[in-house]
TORNUGU-781516 format. One line per field, with one value per residue (C-alpha): chain; x, y, z. Coordinates in steps of 0.001 Angstrom, whole numbers, plus 500000, padded with zeros to 6 digits. Layout:
<pts>
mol <- A,...
east <- X,...
north <- Y,...
up <- Z,...
</pts>
This chain:
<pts>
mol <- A,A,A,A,A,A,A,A,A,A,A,A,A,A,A,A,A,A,A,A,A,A,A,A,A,A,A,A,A,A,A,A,A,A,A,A,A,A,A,A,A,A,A,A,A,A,A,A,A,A,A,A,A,A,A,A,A,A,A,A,A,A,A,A,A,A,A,A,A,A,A,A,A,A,A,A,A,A,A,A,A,A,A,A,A,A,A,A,A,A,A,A,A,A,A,A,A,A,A,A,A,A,A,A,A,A,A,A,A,A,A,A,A,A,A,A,A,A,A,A,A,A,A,A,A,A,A,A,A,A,A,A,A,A,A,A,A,A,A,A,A,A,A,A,A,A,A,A,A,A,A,A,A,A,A,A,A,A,A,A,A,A,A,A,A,A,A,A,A,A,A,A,A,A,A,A,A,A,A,A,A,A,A,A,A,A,A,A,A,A,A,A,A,A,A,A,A,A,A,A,A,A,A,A,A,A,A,A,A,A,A,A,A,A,A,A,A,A,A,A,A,A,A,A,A,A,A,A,A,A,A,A,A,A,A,A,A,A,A,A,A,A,A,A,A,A,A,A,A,A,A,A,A,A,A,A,A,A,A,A,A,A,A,A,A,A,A,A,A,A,A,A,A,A,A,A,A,A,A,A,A,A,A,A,A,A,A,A,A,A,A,A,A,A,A,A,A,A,A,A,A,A,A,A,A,A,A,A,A,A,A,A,A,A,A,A,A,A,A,A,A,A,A,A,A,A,A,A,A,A,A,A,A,A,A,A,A,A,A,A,A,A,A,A,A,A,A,A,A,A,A,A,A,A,A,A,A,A,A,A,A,A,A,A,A,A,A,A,A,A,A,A,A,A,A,A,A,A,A,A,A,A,A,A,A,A,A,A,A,A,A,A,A,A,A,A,A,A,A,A,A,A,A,A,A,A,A,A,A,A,A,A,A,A,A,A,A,A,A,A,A,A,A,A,A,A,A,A,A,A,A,A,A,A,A,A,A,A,A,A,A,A,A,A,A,A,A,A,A,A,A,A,A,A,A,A,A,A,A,A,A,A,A,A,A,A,A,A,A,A,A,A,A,A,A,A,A,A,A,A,A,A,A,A,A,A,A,A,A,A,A,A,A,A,A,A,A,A,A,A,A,A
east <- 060357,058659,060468,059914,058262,061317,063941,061535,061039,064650,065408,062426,063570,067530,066009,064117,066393,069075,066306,065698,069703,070067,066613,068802,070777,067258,065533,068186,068682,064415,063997,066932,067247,064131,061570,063803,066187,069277,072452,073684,077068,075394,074099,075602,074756,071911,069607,071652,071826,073220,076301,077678,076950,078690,081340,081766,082888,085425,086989,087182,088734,091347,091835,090603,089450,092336,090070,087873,084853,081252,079040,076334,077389,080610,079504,081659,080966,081639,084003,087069,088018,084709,084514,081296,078276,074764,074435,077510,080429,079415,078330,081404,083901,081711,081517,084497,086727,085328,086285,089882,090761,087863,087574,084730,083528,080301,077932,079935,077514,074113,076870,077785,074064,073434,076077,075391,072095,072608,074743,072543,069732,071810,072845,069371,068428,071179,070622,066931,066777,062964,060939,059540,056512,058580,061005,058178,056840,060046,060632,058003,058605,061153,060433,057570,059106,059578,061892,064815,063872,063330,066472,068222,069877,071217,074134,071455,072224,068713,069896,072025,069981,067477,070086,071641,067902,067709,071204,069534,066261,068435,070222,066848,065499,068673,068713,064856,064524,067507,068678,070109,072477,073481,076945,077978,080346,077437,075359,078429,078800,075165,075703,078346,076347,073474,076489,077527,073805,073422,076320,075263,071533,071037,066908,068419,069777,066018,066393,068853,065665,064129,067336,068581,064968,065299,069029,069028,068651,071872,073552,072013,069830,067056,064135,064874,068397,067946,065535,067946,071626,069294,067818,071885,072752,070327,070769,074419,073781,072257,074474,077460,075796,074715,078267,079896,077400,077647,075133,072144,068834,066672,063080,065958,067989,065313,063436,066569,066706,063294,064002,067012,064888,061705,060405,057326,058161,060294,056552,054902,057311,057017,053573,052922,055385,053595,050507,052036,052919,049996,048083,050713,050433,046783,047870,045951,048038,050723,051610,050359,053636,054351,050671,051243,054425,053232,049993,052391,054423,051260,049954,053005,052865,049488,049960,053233,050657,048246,051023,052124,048763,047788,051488,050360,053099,054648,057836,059293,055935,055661,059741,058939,055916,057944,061116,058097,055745,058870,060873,058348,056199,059809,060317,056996,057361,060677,059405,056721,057983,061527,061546,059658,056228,056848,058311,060867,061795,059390,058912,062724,062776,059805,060640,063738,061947,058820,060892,062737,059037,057711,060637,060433,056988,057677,060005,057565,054733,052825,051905,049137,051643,053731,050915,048939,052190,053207,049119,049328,052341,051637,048323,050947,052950,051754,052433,055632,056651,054937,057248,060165,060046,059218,062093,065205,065935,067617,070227,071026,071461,074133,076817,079479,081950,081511,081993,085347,086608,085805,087470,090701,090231,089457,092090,095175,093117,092279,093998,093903,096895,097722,098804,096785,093991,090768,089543,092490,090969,087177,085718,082772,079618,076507,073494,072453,075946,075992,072521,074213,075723,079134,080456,081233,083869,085434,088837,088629,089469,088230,085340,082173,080101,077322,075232,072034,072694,076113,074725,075080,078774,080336,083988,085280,087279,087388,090807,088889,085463,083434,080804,078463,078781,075872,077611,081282,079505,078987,081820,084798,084112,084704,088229,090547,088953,092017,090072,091137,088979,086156,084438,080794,079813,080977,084136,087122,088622,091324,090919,093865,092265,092049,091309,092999,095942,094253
north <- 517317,515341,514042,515102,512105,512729,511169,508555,507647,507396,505035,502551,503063,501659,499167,497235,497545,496136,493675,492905,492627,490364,488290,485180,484468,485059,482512,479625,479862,479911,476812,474362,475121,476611,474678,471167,471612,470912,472424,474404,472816,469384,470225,467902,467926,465145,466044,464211,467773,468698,465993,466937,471374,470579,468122,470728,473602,471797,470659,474130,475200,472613,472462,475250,473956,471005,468808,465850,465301,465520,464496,461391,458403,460054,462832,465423,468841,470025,472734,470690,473082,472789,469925,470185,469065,469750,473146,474533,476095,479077,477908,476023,478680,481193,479648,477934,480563,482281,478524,478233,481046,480370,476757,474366,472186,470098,473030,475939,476352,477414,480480,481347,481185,483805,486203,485964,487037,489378,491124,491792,492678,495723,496511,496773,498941,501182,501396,501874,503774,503071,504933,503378,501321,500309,499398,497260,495937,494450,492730,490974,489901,488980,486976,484969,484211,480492,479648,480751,479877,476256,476011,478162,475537,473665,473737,474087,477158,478648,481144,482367,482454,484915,487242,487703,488286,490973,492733,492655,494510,496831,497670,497791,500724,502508,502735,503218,505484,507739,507104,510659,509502,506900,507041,504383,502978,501935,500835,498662,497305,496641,494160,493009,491515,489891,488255,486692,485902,484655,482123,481563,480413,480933,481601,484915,485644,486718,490092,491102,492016,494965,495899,497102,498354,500561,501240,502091,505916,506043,503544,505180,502035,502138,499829,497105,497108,496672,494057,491822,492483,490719,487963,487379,487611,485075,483075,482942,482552,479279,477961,478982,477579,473951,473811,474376,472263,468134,466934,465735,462860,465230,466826,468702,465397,463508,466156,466040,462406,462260,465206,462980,459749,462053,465458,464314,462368,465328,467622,464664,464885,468636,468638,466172,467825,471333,469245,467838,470528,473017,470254,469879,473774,473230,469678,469406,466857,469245,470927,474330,475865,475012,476061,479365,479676,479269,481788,484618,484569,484461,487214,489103,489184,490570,492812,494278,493943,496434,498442,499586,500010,502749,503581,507017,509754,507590,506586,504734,503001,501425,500540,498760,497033,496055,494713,492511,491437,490496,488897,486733,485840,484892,482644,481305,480129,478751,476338,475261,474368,473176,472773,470899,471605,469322,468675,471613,472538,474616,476166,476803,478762,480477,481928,483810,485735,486269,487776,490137,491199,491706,494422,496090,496910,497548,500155,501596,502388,499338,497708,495561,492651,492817,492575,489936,487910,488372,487452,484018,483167,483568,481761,478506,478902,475962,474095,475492,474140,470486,470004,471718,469635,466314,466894,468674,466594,464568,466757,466615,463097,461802,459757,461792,459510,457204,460124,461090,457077,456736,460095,458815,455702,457350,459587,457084,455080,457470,460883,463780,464103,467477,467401,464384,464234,465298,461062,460226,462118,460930,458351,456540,455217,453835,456568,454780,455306,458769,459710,458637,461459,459287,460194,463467,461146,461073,463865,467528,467554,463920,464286,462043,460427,458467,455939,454442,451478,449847,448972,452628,452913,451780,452412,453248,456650,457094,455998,454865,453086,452690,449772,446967,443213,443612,446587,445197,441747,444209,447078,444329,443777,447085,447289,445768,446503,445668,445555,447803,447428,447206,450368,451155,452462,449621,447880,450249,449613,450742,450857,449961,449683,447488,443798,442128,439578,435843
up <- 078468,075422,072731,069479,067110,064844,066254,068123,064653,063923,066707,065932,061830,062705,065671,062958,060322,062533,063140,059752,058787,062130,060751,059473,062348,064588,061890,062351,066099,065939,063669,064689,068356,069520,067319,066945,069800,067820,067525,064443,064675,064324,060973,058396,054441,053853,050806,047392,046421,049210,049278,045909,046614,049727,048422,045423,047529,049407,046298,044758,048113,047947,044565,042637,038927,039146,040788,039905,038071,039158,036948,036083,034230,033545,031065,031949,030988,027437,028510,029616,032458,033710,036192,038469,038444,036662,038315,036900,038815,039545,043335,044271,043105,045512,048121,047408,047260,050500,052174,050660,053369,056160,055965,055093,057583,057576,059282,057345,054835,057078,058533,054686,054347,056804,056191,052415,053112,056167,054032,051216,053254,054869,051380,050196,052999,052451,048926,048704,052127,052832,054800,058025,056465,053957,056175,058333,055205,053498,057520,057287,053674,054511,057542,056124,053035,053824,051029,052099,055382,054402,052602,055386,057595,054081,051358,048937,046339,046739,049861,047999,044884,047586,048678,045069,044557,047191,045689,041916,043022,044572,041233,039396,041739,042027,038098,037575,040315,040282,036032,035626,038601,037204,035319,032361,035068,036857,034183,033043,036796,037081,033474,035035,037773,035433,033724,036967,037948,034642,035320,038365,037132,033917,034478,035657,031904,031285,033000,030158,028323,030743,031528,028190,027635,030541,029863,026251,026320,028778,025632,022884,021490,019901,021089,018722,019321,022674,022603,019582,022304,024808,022885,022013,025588,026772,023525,024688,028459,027593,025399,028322,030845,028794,027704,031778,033564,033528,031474,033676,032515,032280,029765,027433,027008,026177,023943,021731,022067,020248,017927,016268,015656,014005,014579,014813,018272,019133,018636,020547,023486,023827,023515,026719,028659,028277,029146,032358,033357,033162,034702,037657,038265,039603,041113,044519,045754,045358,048255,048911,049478,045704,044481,046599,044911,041665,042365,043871,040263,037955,040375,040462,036843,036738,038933,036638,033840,035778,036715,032971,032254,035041,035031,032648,032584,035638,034228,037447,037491,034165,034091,037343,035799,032735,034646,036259,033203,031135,033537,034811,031860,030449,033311,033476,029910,029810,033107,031336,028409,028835,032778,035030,037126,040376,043511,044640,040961,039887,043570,043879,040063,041188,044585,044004,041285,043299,045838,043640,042680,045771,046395,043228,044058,047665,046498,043840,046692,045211,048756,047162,046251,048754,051243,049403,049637,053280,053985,051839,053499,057399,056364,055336,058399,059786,056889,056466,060223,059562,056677,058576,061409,058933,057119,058627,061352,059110,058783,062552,062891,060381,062355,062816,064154,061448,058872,060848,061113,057193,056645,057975,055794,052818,053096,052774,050247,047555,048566,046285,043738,042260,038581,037945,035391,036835,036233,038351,041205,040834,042689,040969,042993,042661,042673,046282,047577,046220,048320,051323,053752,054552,051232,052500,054138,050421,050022,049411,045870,044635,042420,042245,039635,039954,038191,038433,036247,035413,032514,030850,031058,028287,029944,032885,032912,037204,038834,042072,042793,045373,044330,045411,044473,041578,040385,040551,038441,035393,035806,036209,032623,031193,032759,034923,038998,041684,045246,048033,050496,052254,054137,055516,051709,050115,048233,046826,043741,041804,037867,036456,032698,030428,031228,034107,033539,033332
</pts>
């Protein structure tokens, strides 16, 4: 007897979305032990960013927001609760709090990875229920979207950044798609969640303005209302964000920097930047996974701006092609102007956002986009798996033994101390000492800050150091440095303030 195409269909539609939810933990295994025949569990932080994300987490786990300071040069954060780094909190008290009951070892944060984005991608499916070449489509999106799988195997916050991604586009359709279903519980829920995403990264802050555009009928705004609550809202998200995050040497800083002396330098500075970086977005020594990157979000742009246009009586159509013109010309902007166009920042701003595009049209029927993108990036797969194998290895080959026997040192030397103030429980180190994966030897709960030249502090406001001899000649005359001892970083100190007894 035949079967019916029906439920042959039904079998292939769950066997590739099971596929598809399954598609990080395929990815990993694929890349570290097929491709570079390591071992998941060998994976150890590396990358500088890396260190203090990964460092960060386990001192939320241990300590909640009693620990110490992260930060450069000792600038802590303006908000005095807020202790972490340049990125803001948001990352280590998510992660964090997930570890304080599973635990946070050195390869824990590849497995958070995964189930962070595992998770989402089942939610998406469930939410959006595509149909089968949908279904096909968003795998293989998915799959050849090499940002997340670069940053896969890593305690970088940009896998996460992709799978809250994946759970936003899924709140964007629901609501565009199905807005008489939608109650004011949801609609509050849904703000809710660009709140958190906005605290999370505050680029994300810029989808406040299509979302009250498409939400103000179900709040009762009128256009410009809704347009002036999210110009406030992102106004705001800014100034939260600036004000929880350490400051960090960066184009802002020095913008301002040159605004106080004249604002004619401050005009002069802003002016070259933009220049840099417009030039930089056509760079051809670049590499061509950032130019790709930056192609797919101009072209995802023009492809929302086609969208309203032949959107007609289509309302679902031109909401889409709204959420995608405003959200990404927003973006684009705010990179060029007050961001930077180089390296992995632009690329890592970028992808999260092209991704959420690429779904939103997915979902809309629009399979020019989506197609256009999975094409451009199989044709860099074998870029994508020079630079893989060039670069992660790395992360497989930090001397474990050494981290454990300086663990155990570091321990008794500088252990963490509840109650204290969070300078009593940071550990101050040279920016070359800071770069190097054995500080993840340092306590759960002992912040760091780092420095690139002693010079810049004025004072010294850590309890512990961990220094060089050149660094030690100029920091033992801002205070009072009592030697500890000597480990494979470098010599531990103890400030104890002031200047020492002759």
């Amino acid at each position: 007897m035949a079967i019916s195409p029906r439920p042959v269909r039904k079998y292939v539609w769950y066997g590739l979305a099971a596929l598809v939810v399954a598609l990080p933990f395929v990815s990993a295994w694929l890349l570290a032990r097929v491709y570079l025949g390591e071992n998941l569990a060998d994976y150890t932080p590396f990358w500088s960013d890396e260190i203090l994300n990964w460092s960060q987490v386990a001192a939320f786990a241990r300590a909640g927001f009693q620990g110490g300071y992260f930060t450069v040069n000792e600038q802590a954060a303006a908000f005095s609760w807020a202790r972490f780094y340049a990125h803001g909190p948001a990352y280590p008290m998510f992660y964090g709090a997930i570890a304080a009951l599973a635990g946070w070892e050195y390869a824990s944060p590849p497995l958070f990875n995964m189930l962070a984005l595992s998770l989402t991608l089942g939610v998406f499916i469930l939410a959006v229920k595509p149909d089968l070449r949908q279904l096909a489509l968003f795998g293989l999106i998915t799959a050849s979207f090499w940002s997340w799988q670069f940053y896969l195997v890593t305690s970088m916050r940009e896998v996460l950044d992709h799978a809250f991604a994946i759970l936003l586009a899924a709140f964007f359709i629901k609501t565009i798609f199905q807005p008489t279903h939608r109650s004011l519980a949801w609609y509050l829920l849904f703000m809710a969640y660009l709140v958190w995403l906005a605290w999370f990264k505050v680029n994300w802050s810029f989808l406040f303005l299509p979302y009250f555009l498409i939400a103000r009928q179900r709040f009762g705004l009128k256009a410009w209302h809704a347009v002036l609550i999210a110009l406030l809202l992102i106004g705001l998200s800014f100034y939260v964000y600036s004000q929880a995050a350490a400051p960090y040497p960066n184009f802002s800083q020095d913008f301002f920097e040159a605004l106080k002396i004249s604002p004619n330098r401050g005009l002069r500075a802003l002016t070259g930047h933009i220049e840099d970086n417009l030039r930089n977005l056509v760079n051809p020594r670049h590499s061509p996974l950032w130019l790709v990157m930056r192609a797919q979000l101009l072209a995802g742009i023009f492809f929302g701006v086609w969208l309203v246009w032949k959107a007609g009586g289509d309302r679902q159509a031109a909401q889409t092609g709204l959420l995608i013109v405003l959200s990404g010309a927003m973006l684009f902007s705010a990179t060029i102007v007050i961001y930077d166009v180089y390296s992995w920042r632009d690329y890592r701003v970028f992808s999260s956002l092209v991704l959420f595009f690429s779904l939103a049209l997915l979902a809309c029927r629009r399979f020019t986009f989506p197609v256009l993108l999975i094409v451009s990036n199989l044709a860099l797969l074998p870029v994508f798996l020079s630079l893989y194998a060039e670069i992660m290895p790395a992360s497989f080959s930090v001397d474990r033994a050494g981290l454990q026997e300086l663990s155990q040192e570091l321990s008794n030397a500088i252990p963490y101390e509840p109650g204290q103030d969070g300078w009593a429980n940071t550990l101050l180190v040279p920016s070359t000492i800071a770069r190097n994966p054995l500080i993840l030897a340092v306590p759960a709960g002992i912040g760091l800050s780092w420095f690139s030249a002693p010079q810049q502090l004025k004072r010294i406001k850590s309890r512990h150091l961990l220094i060089d001899p050149d660094s030690y000649a100029v920091l033992s005359q801002r205070a009072c440095l009592q030697f500890r001892a000597t480990t494979a970083l470098g010599d531990l100190y103890t400030n104890l303030g002031g200047e020492c007894a002759p």
